[in-house]
C-alpha positions as CSV (number, residue, x, y, z in Angstrom):
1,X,29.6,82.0,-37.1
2,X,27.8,78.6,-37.6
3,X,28.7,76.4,-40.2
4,X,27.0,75.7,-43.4
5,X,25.7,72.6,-42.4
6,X,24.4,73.6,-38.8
7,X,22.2,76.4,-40.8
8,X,20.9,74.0,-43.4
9,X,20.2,71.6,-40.7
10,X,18.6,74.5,-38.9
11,X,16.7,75.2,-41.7
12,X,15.2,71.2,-41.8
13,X,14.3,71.0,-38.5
14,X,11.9,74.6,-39.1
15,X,11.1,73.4,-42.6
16,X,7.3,73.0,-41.8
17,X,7.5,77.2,-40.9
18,X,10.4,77.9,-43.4
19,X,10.4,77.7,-47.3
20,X,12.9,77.9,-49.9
21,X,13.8,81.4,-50.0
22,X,16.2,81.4,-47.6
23,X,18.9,79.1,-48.0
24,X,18.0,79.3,-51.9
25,X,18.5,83.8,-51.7
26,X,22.2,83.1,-50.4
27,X,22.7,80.1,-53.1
28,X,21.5,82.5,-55.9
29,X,24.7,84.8,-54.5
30,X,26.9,81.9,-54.6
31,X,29.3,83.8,-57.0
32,X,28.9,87.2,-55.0
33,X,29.7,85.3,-51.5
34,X,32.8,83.9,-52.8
35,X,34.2,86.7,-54.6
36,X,33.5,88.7,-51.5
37,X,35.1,86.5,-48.7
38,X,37.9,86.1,-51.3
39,X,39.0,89.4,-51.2
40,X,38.5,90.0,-47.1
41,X,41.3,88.2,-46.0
42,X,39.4,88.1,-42.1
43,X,36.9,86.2,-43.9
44,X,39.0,83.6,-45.2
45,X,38.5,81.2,-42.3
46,X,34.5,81.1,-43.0
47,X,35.1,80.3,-47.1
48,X,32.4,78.1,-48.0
49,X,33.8,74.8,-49.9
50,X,32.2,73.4,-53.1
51,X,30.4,70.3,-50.8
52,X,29.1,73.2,-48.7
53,X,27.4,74.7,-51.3
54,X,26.2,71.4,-52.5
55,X,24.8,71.3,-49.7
56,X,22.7,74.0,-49.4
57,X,21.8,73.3,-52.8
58,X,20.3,70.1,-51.3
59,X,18.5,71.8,-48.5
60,X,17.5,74.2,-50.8
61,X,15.5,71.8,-53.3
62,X,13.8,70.0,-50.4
63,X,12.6,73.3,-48.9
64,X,10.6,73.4,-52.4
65,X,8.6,70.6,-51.6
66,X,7.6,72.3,-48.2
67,X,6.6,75.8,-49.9
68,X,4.8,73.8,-52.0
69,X,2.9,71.9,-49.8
70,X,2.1,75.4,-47.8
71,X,1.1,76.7,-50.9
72,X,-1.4,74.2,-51.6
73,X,-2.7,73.8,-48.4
74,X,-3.6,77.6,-48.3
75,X,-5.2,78.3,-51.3
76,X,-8.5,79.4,-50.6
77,X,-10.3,78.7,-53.9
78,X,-10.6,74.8,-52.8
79,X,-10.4,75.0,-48.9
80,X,-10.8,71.7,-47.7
81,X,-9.7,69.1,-44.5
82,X,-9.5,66.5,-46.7
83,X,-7.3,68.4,-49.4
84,X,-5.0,69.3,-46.4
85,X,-4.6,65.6,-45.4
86,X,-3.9,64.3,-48.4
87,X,-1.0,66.9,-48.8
88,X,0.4,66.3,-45.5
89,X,0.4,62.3,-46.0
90,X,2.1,63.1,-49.9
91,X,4.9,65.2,-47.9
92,X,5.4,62.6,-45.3
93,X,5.7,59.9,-48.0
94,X,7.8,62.4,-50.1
95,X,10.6,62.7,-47.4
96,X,10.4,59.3,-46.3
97,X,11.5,58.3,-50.1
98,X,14.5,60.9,-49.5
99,X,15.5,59.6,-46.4
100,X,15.6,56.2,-48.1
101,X,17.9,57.3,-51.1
102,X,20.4,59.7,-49.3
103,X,23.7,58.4,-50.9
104,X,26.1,57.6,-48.1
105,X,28.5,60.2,-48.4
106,X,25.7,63.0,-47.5
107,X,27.1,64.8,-44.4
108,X,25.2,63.5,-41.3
109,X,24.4,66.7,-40.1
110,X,22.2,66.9,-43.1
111,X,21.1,63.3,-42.2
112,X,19.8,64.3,-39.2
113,X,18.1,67.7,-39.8
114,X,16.1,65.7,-42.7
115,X,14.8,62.8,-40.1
116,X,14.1,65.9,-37.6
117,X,11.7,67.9,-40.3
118,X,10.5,64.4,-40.7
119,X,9.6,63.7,-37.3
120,X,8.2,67.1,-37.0
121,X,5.7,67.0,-39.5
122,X,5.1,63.4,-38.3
123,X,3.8,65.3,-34.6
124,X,1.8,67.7,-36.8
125,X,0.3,64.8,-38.7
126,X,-0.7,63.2,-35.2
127,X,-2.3,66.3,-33.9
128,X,-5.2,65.8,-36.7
129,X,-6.2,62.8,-34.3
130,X,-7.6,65.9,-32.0
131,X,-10.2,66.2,-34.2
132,X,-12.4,63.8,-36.3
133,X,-13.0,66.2,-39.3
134,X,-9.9,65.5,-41.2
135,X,-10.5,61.9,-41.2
136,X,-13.6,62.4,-41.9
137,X,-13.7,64.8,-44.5
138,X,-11.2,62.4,-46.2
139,X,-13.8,59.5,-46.1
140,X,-16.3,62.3,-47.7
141,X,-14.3,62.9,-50.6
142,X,-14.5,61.3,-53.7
143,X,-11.1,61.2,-54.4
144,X,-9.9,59.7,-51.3
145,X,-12.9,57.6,-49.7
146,X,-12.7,54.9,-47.9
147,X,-10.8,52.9,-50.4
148,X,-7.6,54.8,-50.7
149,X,-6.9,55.6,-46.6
150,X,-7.3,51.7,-46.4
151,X,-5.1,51.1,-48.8
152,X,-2.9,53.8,-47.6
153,X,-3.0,52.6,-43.9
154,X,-2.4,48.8,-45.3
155,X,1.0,48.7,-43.8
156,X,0.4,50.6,-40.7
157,X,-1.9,48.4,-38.1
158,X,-2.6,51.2,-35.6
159,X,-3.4,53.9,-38.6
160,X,-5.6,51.3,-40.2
161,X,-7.6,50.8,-36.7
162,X,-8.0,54.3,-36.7
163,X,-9.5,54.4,-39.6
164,X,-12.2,51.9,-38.8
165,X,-12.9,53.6,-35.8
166,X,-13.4,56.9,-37.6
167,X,-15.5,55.0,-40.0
168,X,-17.7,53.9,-37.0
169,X,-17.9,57.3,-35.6
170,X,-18.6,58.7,-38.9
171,X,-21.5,56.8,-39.8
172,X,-23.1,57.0,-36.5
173,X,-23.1,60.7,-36.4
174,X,-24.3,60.6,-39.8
175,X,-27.3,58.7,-38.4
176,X,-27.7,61.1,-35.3
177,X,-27.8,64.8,-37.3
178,X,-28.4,63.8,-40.6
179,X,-30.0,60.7,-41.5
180,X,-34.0,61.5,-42.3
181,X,-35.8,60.1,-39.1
182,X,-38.9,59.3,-41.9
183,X,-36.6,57.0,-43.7
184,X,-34.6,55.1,-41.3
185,X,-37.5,52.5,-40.7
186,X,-38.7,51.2,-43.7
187,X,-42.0,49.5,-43.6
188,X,-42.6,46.4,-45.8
189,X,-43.8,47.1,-49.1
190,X,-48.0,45.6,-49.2
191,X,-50.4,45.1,-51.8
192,X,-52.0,48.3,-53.4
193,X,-55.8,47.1,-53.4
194,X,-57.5,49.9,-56.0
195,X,-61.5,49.3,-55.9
196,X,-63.3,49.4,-59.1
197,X,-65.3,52.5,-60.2
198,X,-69.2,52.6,-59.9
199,X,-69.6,52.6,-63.4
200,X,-67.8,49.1,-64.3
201,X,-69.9,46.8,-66.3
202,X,-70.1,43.7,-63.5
203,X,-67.8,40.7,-65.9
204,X,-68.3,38.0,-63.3
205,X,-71.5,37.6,-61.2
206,X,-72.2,40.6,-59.6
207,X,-69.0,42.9,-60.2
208,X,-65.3,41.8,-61.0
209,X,-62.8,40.9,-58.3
210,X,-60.5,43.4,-56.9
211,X,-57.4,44.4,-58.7
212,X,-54.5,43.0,-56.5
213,X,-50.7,43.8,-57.7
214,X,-49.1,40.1,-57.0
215,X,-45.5,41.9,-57.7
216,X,-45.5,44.5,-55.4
217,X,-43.2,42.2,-53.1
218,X,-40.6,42.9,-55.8
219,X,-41.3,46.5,-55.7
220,X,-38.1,48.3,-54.3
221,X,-39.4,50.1,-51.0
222,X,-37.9,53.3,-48.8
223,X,-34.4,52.7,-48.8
224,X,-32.9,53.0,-45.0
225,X,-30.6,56.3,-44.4
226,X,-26.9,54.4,-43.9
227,X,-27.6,52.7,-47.3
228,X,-26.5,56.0,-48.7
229,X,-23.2,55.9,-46.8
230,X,-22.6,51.8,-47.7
231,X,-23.9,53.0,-51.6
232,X,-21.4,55.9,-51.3
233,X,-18.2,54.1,-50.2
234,X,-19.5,51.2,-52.9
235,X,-19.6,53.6,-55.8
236,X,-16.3,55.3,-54.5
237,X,-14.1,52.0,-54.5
238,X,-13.0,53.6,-57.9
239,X,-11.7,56.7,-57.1
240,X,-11.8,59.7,-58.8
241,X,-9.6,61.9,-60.0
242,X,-8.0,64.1,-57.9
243,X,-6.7,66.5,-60.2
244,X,-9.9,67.0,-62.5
245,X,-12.4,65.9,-59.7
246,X,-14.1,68.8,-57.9
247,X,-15.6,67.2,-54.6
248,X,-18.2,69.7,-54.1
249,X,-19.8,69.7,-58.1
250,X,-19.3,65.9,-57.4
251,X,-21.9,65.6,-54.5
252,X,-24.0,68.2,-55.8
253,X,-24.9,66.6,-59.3
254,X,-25.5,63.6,-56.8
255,X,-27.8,64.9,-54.2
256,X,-30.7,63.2,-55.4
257,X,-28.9,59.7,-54.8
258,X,-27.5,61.0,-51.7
259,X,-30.2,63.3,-50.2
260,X,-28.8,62.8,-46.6
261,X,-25.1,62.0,-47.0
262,X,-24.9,65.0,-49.6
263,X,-25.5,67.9,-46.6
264,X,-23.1,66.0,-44.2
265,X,-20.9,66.3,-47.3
266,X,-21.8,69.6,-48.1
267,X,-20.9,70.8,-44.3
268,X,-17.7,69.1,-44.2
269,X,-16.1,70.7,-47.2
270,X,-17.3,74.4,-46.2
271,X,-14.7,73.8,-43.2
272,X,-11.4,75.8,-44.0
273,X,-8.9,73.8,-44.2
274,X,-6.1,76.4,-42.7
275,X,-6.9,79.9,-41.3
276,X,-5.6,81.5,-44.6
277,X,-9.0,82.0,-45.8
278,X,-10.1,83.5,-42.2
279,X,-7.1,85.9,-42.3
280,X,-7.7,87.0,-45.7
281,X,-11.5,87.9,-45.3
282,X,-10.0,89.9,-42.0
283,X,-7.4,91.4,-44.0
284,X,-9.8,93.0,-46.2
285,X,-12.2,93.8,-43.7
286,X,-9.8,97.4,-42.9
287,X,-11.0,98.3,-45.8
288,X,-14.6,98.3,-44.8
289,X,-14.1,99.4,-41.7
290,X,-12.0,102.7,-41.6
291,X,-11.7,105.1,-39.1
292,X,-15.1,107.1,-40.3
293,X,-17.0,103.8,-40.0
294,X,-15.3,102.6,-36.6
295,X,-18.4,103.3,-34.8
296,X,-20.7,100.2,-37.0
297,X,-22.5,97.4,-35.2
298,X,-21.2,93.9,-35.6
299,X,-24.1,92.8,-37.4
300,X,-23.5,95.6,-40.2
301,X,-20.1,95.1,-40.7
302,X,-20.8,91.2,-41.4
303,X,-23.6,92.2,-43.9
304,X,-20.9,94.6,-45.8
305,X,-18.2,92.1,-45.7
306,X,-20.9,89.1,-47.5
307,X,-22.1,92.0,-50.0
308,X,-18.7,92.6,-50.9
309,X,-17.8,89.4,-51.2
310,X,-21.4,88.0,-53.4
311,X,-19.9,91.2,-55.7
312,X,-16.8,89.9,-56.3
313,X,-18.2,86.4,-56.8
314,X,-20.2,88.1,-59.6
315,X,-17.9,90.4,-61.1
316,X,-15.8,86.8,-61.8
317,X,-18.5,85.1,-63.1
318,X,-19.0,87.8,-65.4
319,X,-15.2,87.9,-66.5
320,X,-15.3,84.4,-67.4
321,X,-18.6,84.7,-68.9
322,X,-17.0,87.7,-71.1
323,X,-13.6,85.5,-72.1
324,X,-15.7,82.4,-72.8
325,X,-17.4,84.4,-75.8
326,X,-14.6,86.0,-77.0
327,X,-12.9,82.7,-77.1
């Protein structure tokens, strides 16, 4: 039989798979456990003492943080990359701050399985780099931007040369699949010349001078494509909110400023930000397709499953339609 610490160090170095159920189930029983291994004299030898249980008490609360963390990353009402990077990084910052104030006395088994889960997520953090998006979609939202991963990367001179380099990237493919070709280059403003009408009375000899607008140099003129992205992170240097901020009502209301940057936006945030979503929407599919409808085309069974789901969009709209008026 392992000992208490081996399992809650066990249980830290699979935290990023494990929650707090189980080490917290056999603490809820704390009183049961005891009175049980009291009475079997065989069991005597595996007694748990009161550090031990202090123990898994610790383990127990720190697991919370990582059910937590999985909770939020897999909700599917606000799926996002940049949602899921921003938890990851609050996590990594959240156990670094533990590892900092573990009082001396704490067992070092428990030392270690902490630094391990640390480590760990630090590998899973690392394996974003595989793909642009997160970084990116990060940059897109309002409530990160720019501003905060530079701030967050301040102290960390390979992170923040990452994130310049994503910037670069970003911008460029911005320029390559979004930015409007008939506004990248912008022609310099000239005079409008408007020719008088037949039927002016002649003022000056034999008819006036030509109307010429000597301000139109001032006149603002097509504004180039990666202005929107330099306007963007400009207007984004205060942050918003991100509990009360809703990145996708946020570019929407903006899309007229941002005509181009808003559907690179728009694309990055439909992009799941964990397979929860998938799996959900795969879930339910067995109840479309049961044995009497086994036999339906691919193309049919995608129709049903959007139907279904435009339905239950509208039967919630309609619910909170209905408890807004009776509020």
């Amino acid at each position: 039989m392992s000992s208490p610490l081996s399992y809650a160090r066990l249980s830290l170095r699979c935290a990023p798979a494990l929650n707090a159920e189980s080490p917290g189930r056999a603490y809820d029983y704390k009183h049961v456990v005891n009175t049980y291994v009291a009475v079997n004299r065989e069991l005597r030898q595996y007694e748990l003492s009161t550090n031990d249980w202090d123990a898994i008490a610790m383990v127990t609360d720190w697991l919370k943080h990582f059910r937590a963390a999985t909770v939020e990353m897999s909700v599917t009402k606000k799926p996002m990359l940049s949602t899921v990077h921003a938890v990851f990084r609050g996590l990594q910052r959240h156990l670094k701050g533990i590892l900092a104030s573990l009082p001396d006395h704490t067992p070092p088994e428990i030392k270690k399985g902490l630094l391990e889960a640390y480590r760990k997520l630090s590998d899973y953090y690392y394996k974003f780099d595989e793909s642009p998006y997160y970084t990116w979609a990060a940059l897109l939202d309002p409530r990160i931007s720019y501003s905060g991963l530079k701030s967050e990367y301040s102290n960390d001179e390979e992170l923040d040369q990452y994130l310049e380099q994503a910037k670069r990237d970003l911008r460029q493919y911005y320029l390559d699949n979004y930015a409007s070709t008939a506004s990248v280059a912008a022609p310099a403003p000239t005079p409008v010349v408007r020719t008088p009408s037949a039927s002016a009375a002649p003022l000056f000899g034999q008819g006036s001078p030509q109307k010429v607008s000597f301000t139109a140099h001032y006149k603002q003129g097509p504004r180039r494509s990666s202005d929107e992205m330099n306007e963007y992170f400009a207007l984004t240097q205060s942050r918003e909110d991100f509990d009360f901020c809703d990145p996708v009502s946020w570019w929407y209301k903006r899309r007229g400023q941002f005509p181009n940057l808003y559907r690179l936006a728009r694309d990055m945030m439909s992009i799941p930000g964990s397979a929860v979503a998938v799996e959900r929407i795969f879930s339910s599919s067995r109840d479309t397709i049961s044995m009497r409808r086994a036999n339906l085309k691919p193309g049919t069974i995608r129709t049903l499953m959007l139907v279904k789901h435009r339905l239950r969009l509208a039967r919630t709209a309609v619910d909170e339609l209905l408890g807004d008026e009776e509020g």
